[in-house]
C-alpha positions as CSV (number, residue, x, y, z in Angstrom):
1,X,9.8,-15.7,71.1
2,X,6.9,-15.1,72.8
3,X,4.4,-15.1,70.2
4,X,1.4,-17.5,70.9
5,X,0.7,-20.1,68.6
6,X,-0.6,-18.6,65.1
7,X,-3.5,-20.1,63.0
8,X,-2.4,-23.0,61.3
9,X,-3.3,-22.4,57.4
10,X,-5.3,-24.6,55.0
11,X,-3.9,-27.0,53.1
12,X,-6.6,-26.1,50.1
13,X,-4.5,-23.1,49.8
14,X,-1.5,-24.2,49.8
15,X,-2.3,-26.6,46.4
16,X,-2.5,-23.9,44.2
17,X,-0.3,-21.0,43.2
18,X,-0.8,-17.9,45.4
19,X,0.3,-14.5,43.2
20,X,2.0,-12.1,44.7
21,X,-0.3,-9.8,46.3
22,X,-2.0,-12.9,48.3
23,X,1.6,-13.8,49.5
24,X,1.9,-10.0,50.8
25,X,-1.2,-10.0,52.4
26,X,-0.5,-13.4,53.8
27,X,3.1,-12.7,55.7
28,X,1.9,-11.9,58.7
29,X,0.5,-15.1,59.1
30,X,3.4,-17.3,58.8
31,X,6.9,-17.2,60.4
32,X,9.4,-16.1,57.8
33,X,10.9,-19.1,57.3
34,X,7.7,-20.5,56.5
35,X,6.9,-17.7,54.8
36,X,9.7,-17.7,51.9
37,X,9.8,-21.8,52.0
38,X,5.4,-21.0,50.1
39,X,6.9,-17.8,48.2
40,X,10.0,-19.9,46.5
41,X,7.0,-23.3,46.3
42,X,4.9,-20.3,44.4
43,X,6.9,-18.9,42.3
44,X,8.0,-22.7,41.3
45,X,4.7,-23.3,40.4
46,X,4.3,-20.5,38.0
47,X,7.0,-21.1,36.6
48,X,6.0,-25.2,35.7
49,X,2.4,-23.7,34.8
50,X,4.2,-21.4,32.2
51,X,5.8,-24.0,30.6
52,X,2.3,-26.4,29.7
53,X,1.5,-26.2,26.6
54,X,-0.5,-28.5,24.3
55,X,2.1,-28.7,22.0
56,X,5.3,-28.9,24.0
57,X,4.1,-30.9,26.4
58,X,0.8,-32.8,25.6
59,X,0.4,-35.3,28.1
60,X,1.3,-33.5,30.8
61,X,-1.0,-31.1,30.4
62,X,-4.0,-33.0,29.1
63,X,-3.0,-35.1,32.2
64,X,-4.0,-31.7,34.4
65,X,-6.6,-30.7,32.7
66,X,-8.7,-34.1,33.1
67,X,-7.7,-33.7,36.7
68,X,-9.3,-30.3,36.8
69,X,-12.6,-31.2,35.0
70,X,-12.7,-34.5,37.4
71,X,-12.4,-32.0,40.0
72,X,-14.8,-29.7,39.3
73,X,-17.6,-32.7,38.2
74,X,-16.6,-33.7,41.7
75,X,-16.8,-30.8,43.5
76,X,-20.1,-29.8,41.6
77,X,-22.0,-33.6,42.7
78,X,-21.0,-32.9,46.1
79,X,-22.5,-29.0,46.4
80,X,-25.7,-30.2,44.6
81,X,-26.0,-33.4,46.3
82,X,-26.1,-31.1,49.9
83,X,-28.6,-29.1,48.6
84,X,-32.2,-30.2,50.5
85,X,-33.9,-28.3,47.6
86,X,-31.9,-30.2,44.9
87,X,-32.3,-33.6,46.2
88,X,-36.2,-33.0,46.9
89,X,-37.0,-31.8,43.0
90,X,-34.6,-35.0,41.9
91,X,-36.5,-37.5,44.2
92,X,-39.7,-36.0,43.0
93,X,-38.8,-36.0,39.3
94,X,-37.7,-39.7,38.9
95,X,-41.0,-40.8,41.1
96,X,-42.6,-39.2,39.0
97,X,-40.9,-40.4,35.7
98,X,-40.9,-44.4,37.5
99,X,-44.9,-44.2,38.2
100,X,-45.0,-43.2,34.9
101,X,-43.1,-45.9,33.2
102,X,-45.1,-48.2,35.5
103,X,-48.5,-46.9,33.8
104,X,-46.6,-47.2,30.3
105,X,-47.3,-43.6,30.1
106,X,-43.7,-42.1,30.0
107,X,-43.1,-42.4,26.0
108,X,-43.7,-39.2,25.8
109,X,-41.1,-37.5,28.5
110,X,-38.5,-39.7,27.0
111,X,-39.5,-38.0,23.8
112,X,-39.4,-34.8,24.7
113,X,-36.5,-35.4,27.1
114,X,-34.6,-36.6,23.8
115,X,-35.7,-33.5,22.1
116,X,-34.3,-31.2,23.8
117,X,-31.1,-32.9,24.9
118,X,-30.8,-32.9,21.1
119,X,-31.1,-29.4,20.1
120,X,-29.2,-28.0,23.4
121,X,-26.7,-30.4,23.3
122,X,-25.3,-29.3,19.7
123,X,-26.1,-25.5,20.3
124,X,-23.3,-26.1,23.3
125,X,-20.8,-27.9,20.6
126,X,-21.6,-24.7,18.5
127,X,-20.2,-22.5,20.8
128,X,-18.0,-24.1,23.1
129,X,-14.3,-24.1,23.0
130,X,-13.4,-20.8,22.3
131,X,-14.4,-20.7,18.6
132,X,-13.2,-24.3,17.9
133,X,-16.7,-25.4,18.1
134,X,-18.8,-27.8,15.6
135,X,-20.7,-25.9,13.7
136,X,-23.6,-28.1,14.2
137,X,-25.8,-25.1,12.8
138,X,-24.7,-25.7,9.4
139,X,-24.7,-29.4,9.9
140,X,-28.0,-30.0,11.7
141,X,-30.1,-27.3,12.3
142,X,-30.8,-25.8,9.0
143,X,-30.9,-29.1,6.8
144,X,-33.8,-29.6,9.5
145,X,-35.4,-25.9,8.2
146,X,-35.1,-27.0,4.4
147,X,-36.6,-30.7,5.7
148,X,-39.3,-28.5,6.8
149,X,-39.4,-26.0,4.0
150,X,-39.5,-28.6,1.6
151,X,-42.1,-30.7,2.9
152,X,-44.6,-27.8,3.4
153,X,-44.3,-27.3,-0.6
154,X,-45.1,-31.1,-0.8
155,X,-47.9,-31.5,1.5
156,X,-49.6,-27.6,1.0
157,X,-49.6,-27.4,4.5
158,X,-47.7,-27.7,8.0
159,X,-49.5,-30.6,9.0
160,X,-47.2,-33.2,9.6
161,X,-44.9,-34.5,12.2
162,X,-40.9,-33.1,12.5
163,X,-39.7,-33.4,16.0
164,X,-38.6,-37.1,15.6
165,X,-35.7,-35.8,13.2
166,X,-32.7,-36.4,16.0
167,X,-30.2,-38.3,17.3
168,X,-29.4,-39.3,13.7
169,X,-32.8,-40.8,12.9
170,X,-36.0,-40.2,11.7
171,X,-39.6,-41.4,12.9
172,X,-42.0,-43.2,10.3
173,X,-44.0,-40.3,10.8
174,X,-41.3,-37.3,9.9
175,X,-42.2,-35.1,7.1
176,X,-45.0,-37.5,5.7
177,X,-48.0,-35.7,4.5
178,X,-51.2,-36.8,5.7
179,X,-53.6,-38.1,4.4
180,X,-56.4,-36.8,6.0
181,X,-55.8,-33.2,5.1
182,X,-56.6,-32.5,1.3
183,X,-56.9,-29.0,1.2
184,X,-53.9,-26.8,0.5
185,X,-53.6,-23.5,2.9
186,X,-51.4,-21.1,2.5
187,X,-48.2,-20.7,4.0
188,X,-46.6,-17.3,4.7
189,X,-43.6,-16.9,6.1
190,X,-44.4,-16.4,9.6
191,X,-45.7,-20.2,9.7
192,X,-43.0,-21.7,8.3
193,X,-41.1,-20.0,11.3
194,X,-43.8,-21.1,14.3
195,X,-43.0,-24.4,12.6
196,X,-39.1,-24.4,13.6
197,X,-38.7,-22.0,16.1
198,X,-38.6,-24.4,18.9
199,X,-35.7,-26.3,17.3
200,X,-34.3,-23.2,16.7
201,X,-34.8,-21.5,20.2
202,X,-33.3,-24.5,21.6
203,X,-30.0,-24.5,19.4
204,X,-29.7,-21.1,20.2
205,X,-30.1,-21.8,24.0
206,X,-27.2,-24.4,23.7
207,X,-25.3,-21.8,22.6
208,X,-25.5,-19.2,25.0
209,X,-24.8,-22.2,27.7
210,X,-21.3,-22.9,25.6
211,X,-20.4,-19.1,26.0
212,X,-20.0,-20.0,29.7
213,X,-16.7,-21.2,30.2
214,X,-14.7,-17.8,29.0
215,X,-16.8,-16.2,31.3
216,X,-16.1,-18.9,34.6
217,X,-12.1,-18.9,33.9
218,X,-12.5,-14.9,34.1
219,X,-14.5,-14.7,36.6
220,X,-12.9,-17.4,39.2
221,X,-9.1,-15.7,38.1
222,X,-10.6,-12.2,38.8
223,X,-12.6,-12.9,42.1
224,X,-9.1,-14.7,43.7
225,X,-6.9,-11.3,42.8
226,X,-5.8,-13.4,39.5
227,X,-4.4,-11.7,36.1
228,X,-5.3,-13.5,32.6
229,X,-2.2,-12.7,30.5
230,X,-4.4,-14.1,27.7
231,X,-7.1,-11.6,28.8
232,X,-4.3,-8.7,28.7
233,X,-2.4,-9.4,25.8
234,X,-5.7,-8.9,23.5
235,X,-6.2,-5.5,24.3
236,X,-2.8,-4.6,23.8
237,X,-2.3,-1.9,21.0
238,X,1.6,-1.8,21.1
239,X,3.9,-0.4,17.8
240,X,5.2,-4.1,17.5
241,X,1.7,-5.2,16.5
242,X,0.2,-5.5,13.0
243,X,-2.4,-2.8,11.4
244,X,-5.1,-5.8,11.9
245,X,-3.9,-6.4,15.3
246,X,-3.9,-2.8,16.5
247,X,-7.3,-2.4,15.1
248,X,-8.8,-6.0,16.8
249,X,-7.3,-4.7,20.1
250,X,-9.1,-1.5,19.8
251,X,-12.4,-2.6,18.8
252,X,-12.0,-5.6,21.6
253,X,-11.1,-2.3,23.9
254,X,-14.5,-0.6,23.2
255,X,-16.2,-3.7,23.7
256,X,-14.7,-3.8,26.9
257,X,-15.7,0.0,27.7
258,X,-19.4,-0.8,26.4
259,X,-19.6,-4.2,28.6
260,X,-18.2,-1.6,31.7
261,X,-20.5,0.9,30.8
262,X,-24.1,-1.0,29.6
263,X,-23.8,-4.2,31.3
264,X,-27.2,-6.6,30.4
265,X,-27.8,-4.1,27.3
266,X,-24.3,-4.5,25.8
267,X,-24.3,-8.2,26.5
268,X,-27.7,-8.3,24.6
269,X,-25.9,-6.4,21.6
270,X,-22.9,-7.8,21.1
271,X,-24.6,-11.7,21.6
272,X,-28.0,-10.7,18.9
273,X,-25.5,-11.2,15.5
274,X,-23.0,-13.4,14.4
275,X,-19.9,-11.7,16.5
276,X,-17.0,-14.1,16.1
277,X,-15.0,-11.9,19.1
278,X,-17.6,-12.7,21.4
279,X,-15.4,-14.9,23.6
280,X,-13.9,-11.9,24.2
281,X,-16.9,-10.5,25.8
282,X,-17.5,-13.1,28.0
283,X,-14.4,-12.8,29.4
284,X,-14.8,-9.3,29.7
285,X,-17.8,-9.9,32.2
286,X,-16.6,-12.2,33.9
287,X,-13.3,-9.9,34.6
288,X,-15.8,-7.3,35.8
289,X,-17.4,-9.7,37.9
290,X,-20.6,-9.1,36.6
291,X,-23.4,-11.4,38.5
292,X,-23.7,-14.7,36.8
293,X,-27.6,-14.4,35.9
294,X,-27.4,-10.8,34.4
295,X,-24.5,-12.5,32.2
296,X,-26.6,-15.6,31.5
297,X,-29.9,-13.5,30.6
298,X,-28.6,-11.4,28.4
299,X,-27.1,-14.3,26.3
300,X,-30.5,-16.3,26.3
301,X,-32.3,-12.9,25.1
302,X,-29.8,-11.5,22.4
303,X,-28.8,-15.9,21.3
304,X,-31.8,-17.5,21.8
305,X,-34.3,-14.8,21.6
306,X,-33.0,-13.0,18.6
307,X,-30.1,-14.0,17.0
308,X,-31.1,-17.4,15.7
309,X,-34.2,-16.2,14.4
310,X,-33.1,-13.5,12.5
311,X,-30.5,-16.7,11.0
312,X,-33.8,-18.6,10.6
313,X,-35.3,-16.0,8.5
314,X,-32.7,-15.5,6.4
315,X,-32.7,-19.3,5.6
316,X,-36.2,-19.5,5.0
317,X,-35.9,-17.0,2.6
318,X,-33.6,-19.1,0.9
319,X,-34.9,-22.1,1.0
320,X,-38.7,-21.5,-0.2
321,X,-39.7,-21.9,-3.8
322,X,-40.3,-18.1,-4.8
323,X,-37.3,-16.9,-3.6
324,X,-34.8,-19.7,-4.8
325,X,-35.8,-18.9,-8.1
326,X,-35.0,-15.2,-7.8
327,X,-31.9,-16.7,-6.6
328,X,-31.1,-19.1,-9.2
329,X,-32.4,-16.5,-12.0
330,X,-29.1,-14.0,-10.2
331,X,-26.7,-16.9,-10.0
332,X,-27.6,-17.7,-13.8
333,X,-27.6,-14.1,-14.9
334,X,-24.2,-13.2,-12.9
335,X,-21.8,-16.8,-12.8
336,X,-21.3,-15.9,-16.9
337,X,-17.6,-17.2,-17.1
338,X,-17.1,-20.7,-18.4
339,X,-17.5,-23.7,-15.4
340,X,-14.0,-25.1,-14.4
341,X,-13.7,-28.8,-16.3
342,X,-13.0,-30.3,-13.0
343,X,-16.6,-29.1,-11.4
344,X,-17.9,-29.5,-14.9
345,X,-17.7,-33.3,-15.4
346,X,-19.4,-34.5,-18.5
347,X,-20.9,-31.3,-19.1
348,X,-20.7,-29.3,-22.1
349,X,-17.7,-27.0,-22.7
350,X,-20.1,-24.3,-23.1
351,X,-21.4,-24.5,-19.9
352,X,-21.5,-21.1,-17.3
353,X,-20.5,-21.7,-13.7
354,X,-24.1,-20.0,-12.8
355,X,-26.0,-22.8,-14.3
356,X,-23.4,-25.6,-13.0
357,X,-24.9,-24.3,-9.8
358,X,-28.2,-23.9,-10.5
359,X,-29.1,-27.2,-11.9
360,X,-27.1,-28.7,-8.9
361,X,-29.3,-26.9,-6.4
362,X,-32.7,-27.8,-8.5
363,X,-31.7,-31.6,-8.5
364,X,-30.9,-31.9,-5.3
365,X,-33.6,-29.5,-4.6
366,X,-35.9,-32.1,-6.1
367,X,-34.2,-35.0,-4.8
368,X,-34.8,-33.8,-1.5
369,X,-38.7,-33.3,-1.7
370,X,-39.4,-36.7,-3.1
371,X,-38.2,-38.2,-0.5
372,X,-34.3,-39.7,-0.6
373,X,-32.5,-39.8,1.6
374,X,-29.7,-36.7,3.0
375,X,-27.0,-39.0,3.2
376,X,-28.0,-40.4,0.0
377,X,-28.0,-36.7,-1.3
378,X,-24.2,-36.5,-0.5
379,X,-23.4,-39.4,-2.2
380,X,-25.0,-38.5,-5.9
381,X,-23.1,-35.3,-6.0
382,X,-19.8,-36.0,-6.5
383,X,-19.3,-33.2,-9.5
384,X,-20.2,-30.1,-7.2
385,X,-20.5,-30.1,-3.8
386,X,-23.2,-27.4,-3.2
387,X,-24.1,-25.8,-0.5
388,X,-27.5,-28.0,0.7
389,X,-24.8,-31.1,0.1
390,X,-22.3,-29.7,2.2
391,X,-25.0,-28.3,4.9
392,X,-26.6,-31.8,5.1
C-alpha cells in the first residue's frame, strides 16, 4: 500500500529463538507475511532446542555448546580489547613484567603469579558445573593444612617455607625446618591459621568465581524476557511429587523469598556454610536481576571471607596432635565390633574396627612428618584407605 519503507531488522536477532512475547511486541515491525514466515522459523527452533540433550544426542549438542563458549571467548576478547582502560593496564603490566625479566628480577611475579593461579584455579573446579565439580578441597587444599600442621609439630615453629607446594610439586625448601631457628615457640591455634589462610582465602575466592555461571544463564534468560523451565520446575510443589521433593521445592522457595527480600545479606548467608542448593541461589539472583557486584561481593564475603575458614578450623582441630588423640582415644573407645577380615588383613581376629583405624591414621600420621612422600603414602596403605590417604 502506501506504507513507507519500514526499518529493516537485525540479523543478530533473527539467529536466535525469539519467545513469544518478543514476537508480539515485534509485529508491527514486519509485514505479516514476514511476520509468520520468523514466528513458524521460532517456534522451529524451540522445538530442535527441546530435543538436545546430552544423552540423546551428544554430538550435536556438545557441537553447540563449543560454538557458544567460542562465541562468548570471542565476543569477550573483542569488548576488552576496545576498552582504552583495558589495553593501557595490559601494555603497562607486561612492560613492566619484560623490564623485569630483562633485570632478572621477575622470579618472584612468576612465583606469585603461579600461586595464585593455583589456588583460584581449583577453588573454580570446586564449584563449577552445577555441583559436578572436583572437589579439589578434599584433594588439595587440606592435605596442604596437615603438610602444614604436621611440620609445625616437627620444626616447633612456623618458620619454614610452604607456598612452593603447587602445580604438583614441591620446592627444596617446602616444609624443611631450618636450621637457624633452635628454639621451640609455641603454636596456638590462631598461628597455625595465619599460616594457611592465604591458601585458604584464595581456594575460597575460586569458588565464589565458579558460582558465576548459574547466575549469567539466569540473568541473560531473564533480562531478554526468557523463562528457565529448569529454574521453574524446582520450585514446583505439585501432588505428583515425592515427600523429599515437595519439601526441596519449598525450602528452594524460601530461599528464593529470602534472596527477594535481603539481597547482599541473604547471599552472605546462604554462601558462609556448606549449602549444596546453592546453585539454586545463584540462579535466583540472577532471575531477579540483581546487579552483578552486589551478587559477586556477597559470595567473596560469606566463601572467601568466612566459610573456608570456619572449614579450616575445623581441620586444624583435627589435624593437631592434642586433638587427634582425643579423637583416636573416641574412635578406640566407640569402633568396639570386630574389624571386617577384608580391611583387617593380617591382623589379629581379635582386632576392633576403632583401633584398625587408629593405628592407620598414627602410621600414616608418622609417615607423613618424617618426610615421605603423599603419593608414597597412598601406595603403603592398601589394607584401609583412611581418610588422610584418600584426602591426599
Amino acid at each position: 500500500g502506501n506504507e513507507g519503507p519500514r526499518k529493516k531488522q537485525p540479523v543478530e536477532s533473527l539467529q536466535e529463538p525469539c519467545s513469544m512475547d518478543k514476537l508480539e511486541a515485534m509485529k508491527k515491525a514486519f509485514t505479516p507475511r514476514k511476520y509468520q514466515r520468523i514466528r513458524k522459523m521460532s517456534v522451529d527452533l524451540e522445538m530442535e532446542r527441546a530435543k538436545l540433550s546430552i544423552l540423546r544426542r551428544p554430538f550435536i549438542t556438545l557441537y553447540y555448546f563449543n560454538l557458544m563458549v567460542w562465541k562468548l571467548v570471542l565476543s569477550g576478547i573483542r569488548s576488552t580489547y576496545h576498552r582504552k582502560a583495558v589495553r593501557r593496564s595490559a601494555g603497562l603490566i607486561l612492560s613492566l613484567y619484560f623490564s623485569l625479566k630483562v633485570a632478572d628480577r621477575a622470579d618472584k611475579v612468576e612465583s606469585g603469579f603461579c600461586f595464585v593461579s593455583w589456588w583460584v584455579g581449583l577453588g573454580i573446579l570446586s564449584s563449577i558445573g552445577l555441583g559436578t565439580g572436583m572437589h579439589s578441597g578434599l584433594l588439595f587444599l587440606w592435605p596442604h593444612v596437615f603438610r602444614v600442621v604436621a611440620s609445625v609439630e616437627k620444626c616447633g615453629n612456623t618458620h619454614f617455607e610452604t607456598h612452593s607446594d603447587m602445580w604438583g610439586f614441591r620446592g627444596e625448601d617446602a616444609f624443611v625446618c631450618k636450621t637457624d631457628v633452635k628454639l621451640k615457640e609455641e603454636v596456638n591455634l590462631f598461628s597455625l591459621w595465619k599460616k594457611v589462610s592465604l591458601e585458604c582465602f584464595l581456594w575460597g575466592l575460586g569458588t565464589a568465581i565458579g558460582e558465576i555461571p548459574p547466575y549469567a544463564l539466569c540473568y541473560s534468560a531473564s533480562l531478554v524476557g526468557k523463562k528457565n523451565k529448569d529454574f521453574e520446575e524446582a520450585f514446583e510443589t505439585g501432588a505428583q511429587k515425592s515427600t523429599i521433593s515437595r519439601y526441596m521445592g519449598s525450602w528452594l522457595e524460601w530461599m528464593l523469598k529470602l534472596v527477594k527480600r535481603h539481597g547482599l545479606v541473604a547471599v552472605i548467608m546462604l554462601s558462609a556454610w556448606p549449602n549444596a542448593a546453592f546453585d539454586m541461589c545463584g540462579m535466583a539472583c540472577g532471575h531477579f536481576l540483581m546487579p552483578f557486584w552486589t551478587f559477586f561481593l556477597g559470595l567473596v564475603l560469606g566463601k572467601a571471607c568466612i566459610k573456608v575458614h570456619m572449614q579450616c578450623f575445623v581441620f586444624l582441630v583435627l589435624f593437631r596432635e592434642s586433638s587427634r588423640d582425643m579423637i583416636l582415644s573416641f574412635l578406640k573407645n566407640s569402633l568396639t565390633m570386630p574389624a571386617p577380615p577384608l580391611l583387617a588383613g593380617n591382623s589379629d581376629g581379635d582386632t576392633t574396627l576403632g583401633d584398625l583405624i587408629s593405628n592407620q591414621l598414627v602410621k600414616q600420621i608418622e609417615t607423613m612428618r618424617g618426610g615421605k612422600d603423599a603419593k608414597n603414602i597412598v601406595k603403603s596403605s592398601h589394607s584401609f584407605p583412611s581418610i588422610i590417604s584418600l584426602a591426599t
